[in-house]
NUPA-977118 format. One record per residue (C-alpha): x, y, z. Coordinates in steps of 0.05 Angstrom, whole numbers. Each point is the difference from the previous one (the first is absolute). Layout:
N
PT,X,Y,Z $
...
***
This chain:
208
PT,168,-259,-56 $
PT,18,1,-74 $
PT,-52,45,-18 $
PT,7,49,57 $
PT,74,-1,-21 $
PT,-11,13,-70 $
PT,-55,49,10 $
PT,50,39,53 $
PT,54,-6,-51 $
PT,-27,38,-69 $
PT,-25,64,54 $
PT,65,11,29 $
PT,32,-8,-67 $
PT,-53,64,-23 $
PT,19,33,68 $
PT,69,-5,-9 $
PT,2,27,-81 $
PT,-39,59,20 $
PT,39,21,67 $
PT,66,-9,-39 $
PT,-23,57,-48 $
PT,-27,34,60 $
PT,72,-4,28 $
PT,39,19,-59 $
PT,-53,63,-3 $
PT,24,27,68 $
PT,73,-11,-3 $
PT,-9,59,-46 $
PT,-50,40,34 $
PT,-39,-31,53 $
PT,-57,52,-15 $
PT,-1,3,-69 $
PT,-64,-7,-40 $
PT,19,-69,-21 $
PT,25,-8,81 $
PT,-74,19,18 $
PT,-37,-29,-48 $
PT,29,-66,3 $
PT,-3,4,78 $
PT,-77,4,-9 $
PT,0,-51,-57 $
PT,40,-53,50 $
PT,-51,9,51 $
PT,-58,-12,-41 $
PT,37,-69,-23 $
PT,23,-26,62 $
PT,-72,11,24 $
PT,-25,-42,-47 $
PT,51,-59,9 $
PT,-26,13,77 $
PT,-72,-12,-15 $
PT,19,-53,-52 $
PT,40,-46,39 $
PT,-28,-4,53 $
PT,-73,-11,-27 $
PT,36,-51,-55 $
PT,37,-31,54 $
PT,-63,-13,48 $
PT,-39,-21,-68 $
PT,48,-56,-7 $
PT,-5,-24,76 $
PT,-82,5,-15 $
PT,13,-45,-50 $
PT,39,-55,45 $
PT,-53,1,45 $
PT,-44,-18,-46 $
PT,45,-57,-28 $
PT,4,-27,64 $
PT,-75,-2,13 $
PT,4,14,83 $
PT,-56,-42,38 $
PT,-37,73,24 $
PT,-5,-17,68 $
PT,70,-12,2 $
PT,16,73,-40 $
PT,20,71,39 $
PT,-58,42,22 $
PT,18,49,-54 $
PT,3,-52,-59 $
PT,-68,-33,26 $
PT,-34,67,5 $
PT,27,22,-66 $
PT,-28,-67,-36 $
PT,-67,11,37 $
PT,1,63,-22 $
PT,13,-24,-69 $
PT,-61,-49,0 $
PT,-46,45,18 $
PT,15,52,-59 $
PT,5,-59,-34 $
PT,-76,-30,20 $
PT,-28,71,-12 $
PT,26,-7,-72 $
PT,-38,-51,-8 $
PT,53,-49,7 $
PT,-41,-80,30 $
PT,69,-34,16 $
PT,22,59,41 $
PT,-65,-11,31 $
PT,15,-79,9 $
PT,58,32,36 $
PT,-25,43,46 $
PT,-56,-49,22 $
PT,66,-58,12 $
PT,35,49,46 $
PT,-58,9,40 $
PT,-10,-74,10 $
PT,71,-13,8 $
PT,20,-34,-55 $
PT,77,-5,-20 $
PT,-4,60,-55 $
PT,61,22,-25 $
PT,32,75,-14 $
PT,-6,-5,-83 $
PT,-45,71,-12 $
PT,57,51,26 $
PT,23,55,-45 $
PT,41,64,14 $
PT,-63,41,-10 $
PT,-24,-33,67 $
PT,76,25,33 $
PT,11,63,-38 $
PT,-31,60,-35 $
PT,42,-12,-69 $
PT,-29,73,-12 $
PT,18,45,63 $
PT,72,23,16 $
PT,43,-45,37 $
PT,-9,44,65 $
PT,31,-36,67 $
PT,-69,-14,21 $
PT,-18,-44,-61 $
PT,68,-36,19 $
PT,-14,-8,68 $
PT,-79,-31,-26 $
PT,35,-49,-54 $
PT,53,-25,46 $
PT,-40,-12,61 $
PT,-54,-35,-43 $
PT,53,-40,-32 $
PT,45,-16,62 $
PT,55,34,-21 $
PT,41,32,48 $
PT,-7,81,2 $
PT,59,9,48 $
PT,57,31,-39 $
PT,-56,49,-29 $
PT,-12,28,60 $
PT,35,56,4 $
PT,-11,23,-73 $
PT,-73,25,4 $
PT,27,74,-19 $
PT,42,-16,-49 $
PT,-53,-53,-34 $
PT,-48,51,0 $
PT,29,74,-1 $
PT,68,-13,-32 $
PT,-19,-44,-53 $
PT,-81,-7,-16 $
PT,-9,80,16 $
PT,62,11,-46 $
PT,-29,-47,-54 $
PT,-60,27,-3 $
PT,10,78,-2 $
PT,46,-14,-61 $
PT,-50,-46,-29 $
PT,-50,42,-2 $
PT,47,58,-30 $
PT,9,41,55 $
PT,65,38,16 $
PT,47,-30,54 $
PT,65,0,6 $
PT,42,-63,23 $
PT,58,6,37 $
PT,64,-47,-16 $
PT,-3,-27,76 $
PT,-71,-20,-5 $
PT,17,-36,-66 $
PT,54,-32,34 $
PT,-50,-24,63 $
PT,-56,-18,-35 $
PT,49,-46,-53 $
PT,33,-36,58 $
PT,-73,-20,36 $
PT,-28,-21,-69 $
PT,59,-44,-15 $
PT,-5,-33,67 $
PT,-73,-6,9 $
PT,2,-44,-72 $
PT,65,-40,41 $
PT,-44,-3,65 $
PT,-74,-21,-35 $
PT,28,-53,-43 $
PT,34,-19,63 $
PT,-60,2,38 $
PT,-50,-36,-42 $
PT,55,-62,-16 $
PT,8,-5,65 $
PT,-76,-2,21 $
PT,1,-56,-58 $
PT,59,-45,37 $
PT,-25,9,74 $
PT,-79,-12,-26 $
PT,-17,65,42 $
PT,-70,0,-38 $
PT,-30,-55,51 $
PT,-30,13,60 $
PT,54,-30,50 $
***
């Protein structure tokens, strides 16, 4: 919880700086140069702390899986298929105790969930589309639920945005879109660190 906390904290601290100026900007004109360019500016930021906290956040519950070291059989479907998964990249790297593995789960012996990584959850590369979300939660156990609704906004209001003004294209970004896309970023960090601690407390990655 600390860490989710802490990693929550020093984003909205960047979101907030940057949407004050953005604020102070349109009081005087809302489409002013400045207005616009820092309208464009605040989307490609937010984006990121989007993409970043949520893939940071589901690192660190990787991470307590591991700690814990789940008997397999007694893991989700989507954590056992992701560790299988795992072991198998793993054996065609070469890798003999991956192998040892492997060859235990098929004879049923008590092997434990200790290979995971959020490579085997997430593309770390690809935008944080509501797809990818929908793929990392439901492997993880995570409830998608109050996401639901949001697959245009996730994906046309925020990730197109992003990435026309990434790649230095003209766009311009209206004050109530700013405005929508802030509030949903703000409460999606509130609702995954939410989400993932309480996963954690109610052990919602074993099969029950």
């Amino acid at each position: 919880m600390g860490r989710l906390e802490e990693e929550r904290a020093w984003r909205r601290s960047e979101i907030s700086a940057l949407k004050s100026h953005l604020v102070q900007a349109q009081n005087k004109s809302e489409n002013s140069p400045l207005s616009r360019s820092l309208r464009r500016a605040y989307v490609a930021m937010i984006y990121a702390h989007w993409e970043g906290y949520v893939k940071a956040a589901l690192g660190y519950y990787v991470e307590f899986l591991k700690r814990r070291r789940i008997p397999l059989r007694n893991a989700t479907d989507g954590i056992a298929s992701a560790h299988v998964n795992r072991l198998v990249r793993s054996i065609e790297s070469g890798s003999e105790s991956a192998r040892e593995d492997l060859i235990g789960i098929v004879r049923g012996r008590n092997v434990r969930v200790s290979r995971l990584s959020i490579a085997d959850v997430i593309d770390k590369s690809a935008n944080l589309r509501y797809e990818r979300l929908c793929e990392a939660f439901h492997c993880l156990g995570l409830e998608i639920d109050s996401f639901s609704t949001k697959r245009e906004l996730i994906n046309r209001k925020l990730c197109d945005t992003r990435n026309t003004i990434a790649h230095g294209k003209h766009l311009t970004v209206a004050s109530d879109d700013v405005e929508l896309i802030d509030t949903f970023v703000r409460n999606s960090m509130d609702n995954v660190m939410t989400l993932i601690s309480n996963a954690a407390i109610n052990e919602s990655f074993l099969d029950k």
